[in-house]
SERO-488734 format. One line per field, with one value per atom (N, C-alpha, C): atom name; residue in one letter; x, y, z. Coordinates in steps of 0.2 Angstrom, whole numbers. Layout:
a c(CA/...)
r c(a/...)
u c(X/...)
v c(Y/...)
w c(Z/...)
# end
This chain:
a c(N/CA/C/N/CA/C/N/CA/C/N/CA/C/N/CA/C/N/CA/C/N/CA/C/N/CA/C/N/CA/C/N/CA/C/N/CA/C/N/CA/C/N/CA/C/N/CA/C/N/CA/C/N/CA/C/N/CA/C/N/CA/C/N/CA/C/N/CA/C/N/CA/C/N/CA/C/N/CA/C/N/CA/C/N/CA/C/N/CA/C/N/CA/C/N/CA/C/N/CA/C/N/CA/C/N/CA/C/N/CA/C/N/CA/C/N/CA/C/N/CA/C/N/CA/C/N/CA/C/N/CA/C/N/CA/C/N/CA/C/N/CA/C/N/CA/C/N/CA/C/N/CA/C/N/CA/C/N/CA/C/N/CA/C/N/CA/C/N/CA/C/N/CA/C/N/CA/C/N/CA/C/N/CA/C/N/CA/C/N/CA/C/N/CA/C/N/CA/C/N/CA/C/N/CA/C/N/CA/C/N/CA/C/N/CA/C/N/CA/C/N/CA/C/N/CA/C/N/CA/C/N/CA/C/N/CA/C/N/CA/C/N/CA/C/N/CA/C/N/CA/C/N/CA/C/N/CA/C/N/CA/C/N/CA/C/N/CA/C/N/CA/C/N/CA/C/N/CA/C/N/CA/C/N/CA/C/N/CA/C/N/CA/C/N/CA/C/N/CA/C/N/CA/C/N/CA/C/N/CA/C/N/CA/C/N/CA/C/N/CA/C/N/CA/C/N/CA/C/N/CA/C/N/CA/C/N/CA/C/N/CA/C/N/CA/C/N/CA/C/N/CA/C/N/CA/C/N/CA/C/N/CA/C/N/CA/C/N/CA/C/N/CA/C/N/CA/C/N/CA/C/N/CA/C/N/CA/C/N/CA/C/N/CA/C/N/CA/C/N/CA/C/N/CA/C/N/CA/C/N/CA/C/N/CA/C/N/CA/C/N/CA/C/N/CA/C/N/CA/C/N/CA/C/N/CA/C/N/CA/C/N/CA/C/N/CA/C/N/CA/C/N/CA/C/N/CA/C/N/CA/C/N/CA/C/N/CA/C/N/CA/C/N/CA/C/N/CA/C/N/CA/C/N/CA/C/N/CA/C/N/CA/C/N/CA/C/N/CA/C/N/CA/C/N/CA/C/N/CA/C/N/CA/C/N/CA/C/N/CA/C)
r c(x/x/x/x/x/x/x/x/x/x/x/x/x/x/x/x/x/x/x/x/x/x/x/x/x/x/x/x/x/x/x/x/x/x/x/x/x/x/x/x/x/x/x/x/x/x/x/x/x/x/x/x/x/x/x/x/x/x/x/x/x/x/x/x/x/x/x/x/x/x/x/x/x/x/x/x/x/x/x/x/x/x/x/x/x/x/x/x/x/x/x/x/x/x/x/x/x/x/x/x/x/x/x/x/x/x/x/x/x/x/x/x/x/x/x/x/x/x/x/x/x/x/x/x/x/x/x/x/x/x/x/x/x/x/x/x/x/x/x/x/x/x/x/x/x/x/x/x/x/x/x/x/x/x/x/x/x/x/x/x/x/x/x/x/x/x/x/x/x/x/x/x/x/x/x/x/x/x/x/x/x/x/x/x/x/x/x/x/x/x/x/x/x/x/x/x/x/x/x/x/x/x/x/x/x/x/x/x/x/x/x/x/x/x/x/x/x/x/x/x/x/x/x/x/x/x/x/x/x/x/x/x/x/x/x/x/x/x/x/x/x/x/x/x/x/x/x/x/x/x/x/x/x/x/x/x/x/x/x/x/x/x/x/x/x/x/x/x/x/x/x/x/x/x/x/x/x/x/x/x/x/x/x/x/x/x/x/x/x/x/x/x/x/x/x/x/x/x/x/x/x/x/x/x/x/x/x/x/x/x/x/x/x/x/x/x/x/x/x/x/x/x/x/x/x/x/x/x/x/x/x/x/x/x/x/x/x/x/x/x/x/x/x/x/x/x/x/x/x/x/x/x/x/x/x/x/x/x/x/x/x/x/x/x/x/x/x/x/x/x/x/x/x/x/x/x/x/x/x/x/x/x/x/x/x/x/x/x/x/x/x/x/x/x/x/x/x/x/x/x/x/x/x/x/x/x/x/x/x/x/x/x/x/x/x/x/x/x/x/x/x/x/x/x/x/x/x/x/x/x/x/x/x/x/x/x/x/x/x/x/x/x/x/x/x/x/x)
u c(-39/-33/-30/-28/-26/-28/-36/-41/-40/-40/-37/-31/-26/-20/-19/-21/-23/-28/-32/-37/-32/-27/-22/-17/-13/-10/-12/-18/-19/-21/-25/-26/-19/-14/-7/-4/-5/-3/-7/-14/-17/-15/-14/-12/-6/-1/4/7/3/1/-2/-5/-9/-4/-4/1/-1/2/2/-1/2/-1/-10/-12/-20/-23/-19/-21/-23/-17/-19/-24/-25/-27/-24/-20/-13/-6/-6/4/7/13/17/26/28/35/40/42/47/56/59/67/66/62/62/61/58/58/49/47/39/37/31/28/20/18/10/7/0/-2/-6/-6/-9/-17/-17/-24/-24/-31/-31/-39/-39/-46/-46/-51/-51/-59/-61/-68/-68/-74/-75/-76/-73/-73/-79/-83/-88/-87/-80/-76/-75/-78/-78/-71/-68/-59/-61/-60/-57/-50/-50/-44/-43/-37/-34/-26/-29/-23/-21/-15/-11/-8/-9/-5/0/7/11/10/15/13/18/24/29/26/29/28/33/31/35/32/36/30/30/32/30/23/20/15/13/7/5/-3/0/-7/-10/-16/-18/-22/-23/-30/-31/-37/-39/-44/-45/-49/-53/-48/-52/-51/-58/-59/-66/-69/-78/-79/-75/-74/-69/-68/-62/-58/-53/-50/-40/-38/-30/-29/-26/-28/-19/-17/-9/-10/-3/-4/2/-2/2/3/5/2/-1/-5/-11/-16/-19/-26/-25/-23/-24/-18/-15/-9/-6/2/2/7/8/13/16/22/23/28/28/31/37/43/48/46/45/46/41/36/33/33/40/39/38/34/32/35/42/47/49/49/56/49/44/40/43/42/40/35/32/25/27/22/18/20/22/24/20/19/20/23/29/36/37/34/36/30/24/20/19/17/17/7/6/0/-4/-12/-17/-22/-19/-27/-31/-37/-44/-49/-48/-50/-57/-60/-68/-69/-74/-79/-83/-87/-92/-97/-99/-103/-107/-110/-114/-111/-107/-100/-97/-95/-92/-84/-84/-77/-73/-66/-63/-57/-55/-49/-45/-39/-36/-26/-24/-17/-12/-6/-2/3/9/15/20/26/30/34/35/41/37/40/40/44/43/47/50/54/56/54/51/51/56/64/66/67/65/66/71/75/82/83/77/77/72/70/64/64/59/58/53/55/52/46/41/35/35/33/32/26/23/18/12/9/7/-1/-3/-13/-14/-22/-26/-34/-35/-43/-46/-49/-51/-60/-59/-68/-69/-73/-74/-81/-80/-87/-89)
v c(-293/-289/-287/-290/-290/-284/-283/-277/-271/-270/-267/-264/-266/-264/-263/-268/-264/-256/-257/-250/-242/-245/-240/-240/-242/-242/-239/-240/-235/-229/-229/-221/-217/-222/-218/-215/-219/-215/-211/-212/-207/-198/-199/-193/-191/-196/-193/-193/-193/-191/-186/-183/-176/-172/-167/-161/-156/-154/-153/-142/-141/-136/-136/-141/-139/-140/-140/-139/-133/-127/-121/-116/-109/-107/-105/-100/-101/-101/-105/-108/-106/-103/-102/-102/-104/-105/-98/-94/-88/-89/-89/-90/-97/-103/-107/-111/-105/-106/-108/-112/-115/-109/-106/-100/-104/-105/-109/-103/-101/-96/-99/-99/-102/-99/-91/-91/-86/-83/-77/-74/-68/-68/-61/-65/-61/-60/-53/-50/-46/-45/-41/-36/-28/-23/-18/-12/-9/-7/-7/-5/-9/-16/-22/-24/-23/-26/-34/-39/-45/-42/-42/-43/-46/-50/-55/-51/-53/-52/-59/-62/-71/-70/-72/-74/-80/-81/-87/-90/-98/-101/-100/-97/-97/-90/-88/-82/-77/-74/-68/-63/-57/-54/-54/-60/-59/-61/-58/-61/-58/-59/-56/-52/-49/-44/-47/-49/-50/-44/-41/-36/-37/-40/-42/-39/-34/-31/-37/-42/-46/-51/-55/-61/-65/-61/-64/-69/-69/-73/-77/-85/-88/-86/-86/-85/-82/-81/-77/-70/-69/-61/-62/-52/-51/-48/-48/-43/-41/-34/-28/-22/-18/-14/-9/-11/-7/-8/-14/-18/-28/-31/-36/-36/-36/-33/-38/-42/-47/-42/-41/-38/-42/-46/-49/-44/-45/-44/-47/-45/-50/-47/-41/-38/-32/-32/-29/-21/-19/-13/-11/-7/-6/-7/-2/2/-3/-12/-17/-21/-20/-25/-26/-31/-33/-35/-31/-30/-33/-33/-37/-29/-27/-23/-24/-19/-19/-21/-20/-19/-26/-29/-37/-42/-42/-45/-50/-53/-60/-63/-68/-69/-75/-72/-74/-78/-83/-89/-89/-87/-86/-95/-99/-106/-108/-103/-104/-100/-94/-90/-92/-93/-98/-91/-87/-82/-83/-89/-92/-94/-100/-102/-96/-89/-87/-91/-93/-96/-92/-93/-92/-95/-100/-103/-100/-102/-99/-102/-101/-100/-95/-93/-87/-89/-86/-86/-79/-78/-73/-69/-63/-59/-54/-54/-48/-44/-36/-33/-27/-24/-19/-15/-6/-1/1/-1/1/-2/-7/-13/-14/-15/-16/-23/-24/-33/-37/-43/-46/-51/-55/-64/-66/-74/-78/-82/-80/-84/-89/-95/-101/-105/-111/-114/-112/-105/-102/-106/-105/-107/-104/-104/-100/-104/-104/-109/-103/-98/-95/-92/-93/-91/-85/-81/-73/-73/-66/-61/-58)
w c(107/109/102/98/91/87/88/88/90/94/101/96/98/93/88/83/77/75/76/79/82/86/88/85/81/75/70/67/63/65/71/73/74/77/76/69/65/58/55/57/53/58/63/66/62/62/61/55/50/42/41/45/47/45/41/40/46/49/54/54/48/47/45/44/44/53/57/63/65/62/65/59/61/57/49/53/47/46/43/40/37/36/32/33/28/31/26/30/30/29/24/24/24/23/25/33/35/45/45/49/48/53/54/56/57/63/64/69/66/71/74/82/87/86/86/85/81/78/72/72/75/76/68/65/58/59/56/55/48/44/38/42/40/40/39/44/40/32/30/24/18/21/17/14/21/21/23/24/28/30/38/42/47/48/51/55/61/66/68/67/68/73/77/85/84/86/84/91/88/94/98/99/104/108/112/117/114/108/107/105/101/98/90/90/80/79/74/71/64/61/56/56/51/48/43/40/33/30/26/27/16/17/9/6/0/0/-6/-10/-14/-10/-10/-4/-5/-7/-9/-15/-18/-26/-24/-27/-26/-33/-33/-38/-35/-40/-39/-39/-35/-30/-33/-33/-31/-25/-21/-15/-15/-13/-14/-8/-7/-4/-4/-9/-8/-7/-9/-9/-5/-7/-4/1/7/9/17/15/22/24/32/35/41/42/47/50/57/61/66/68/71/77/80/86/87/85/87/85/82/81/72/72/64/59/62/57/54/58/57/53/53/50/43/39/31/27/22/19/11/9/4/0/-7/-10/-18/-22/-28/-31/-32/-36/-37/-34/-33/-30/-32/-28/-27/-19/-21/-21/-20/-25/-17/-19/-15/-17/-16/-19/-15/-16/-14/-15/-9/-12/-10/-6/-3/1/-2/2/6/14/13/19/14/20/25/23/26/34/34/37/40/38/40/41/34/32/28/27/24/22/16/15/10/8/4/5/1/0/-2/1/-1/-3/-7/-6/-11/-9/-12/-6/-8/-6/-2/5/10/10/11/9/17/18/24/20/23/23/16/18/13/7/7/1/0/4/6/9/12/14/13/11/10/14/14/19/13/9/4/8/6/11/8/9/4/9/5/8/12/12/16/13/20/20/27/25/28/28/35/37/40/40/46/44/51/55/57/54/56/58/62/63/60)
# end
């Protein structure tokens, strides 16, 4: 019995040392606010883009975009809006989205290509920006696990 118990003691801690963000695909906390996407169906592009559409886990309509032209190599990417580029959304409509800008980029770490696997890992973090650069959201902590086609 002793066994028994012990056995379930540990398996309860090791669950709950788990950072809970390597559950999902990808995490990142915005203003400080935790952001888990439930699911992210990512594919390479005929264009040899990688792009990532992230479903959140509540029922709303935010999510994100990722679309990376540098990806194949592990290394330190900027994102910008022109080439490596993250756009989240709070509601679904474009105008109010906030993008990954030049002016102020924030930065793509490329941590394992695996073509083979059809993997892809990596980390983000920096400034999203509105339409008119008039308002940003700090992304902090972000990671990225994902499975393509």
């Amino acid at each position: 019995m002793k066994k028994l118990l012990y056995t379930a003691f540990v398996a309860m801690l090791l669950l709950t040392a788990c950072d809970p963000a390597e559950q999902y695909p990808i995490s990142y906390k915005y203003n400080g606010n935790t952001w888990y996407a439930a699911s992210a169906g990512a594919s390479i592009t005929n264009t040899n883009k990688f792009y990532v559409d992230a479903l959140p886990t509540v029922q709303n309509q935010r999510h994100t975009v990722f679309v990376f032209t540098d990806y194949a190599t592990p290394g330190t990417y900027a994102l910008t809006d022109t080439s490596n580029i993250i756009m989240y959304t709070n509601d679904g409509v474009l105008a109010n989205s906030h993008y990954t800008h030049r002016h102020n980029p924030a930065t793509l770490i490329i941590t394992s290509f695996d073509s083979g696997a059809k993997k892809l890992t990596g980390e983000f973090h920096g400034y999203l920006f509105n339409q008119a650069l008039t308002d940003s959201l700090l992304i902090t902590d972000g990671k990225f696990n994902l499975k393509y086609n």
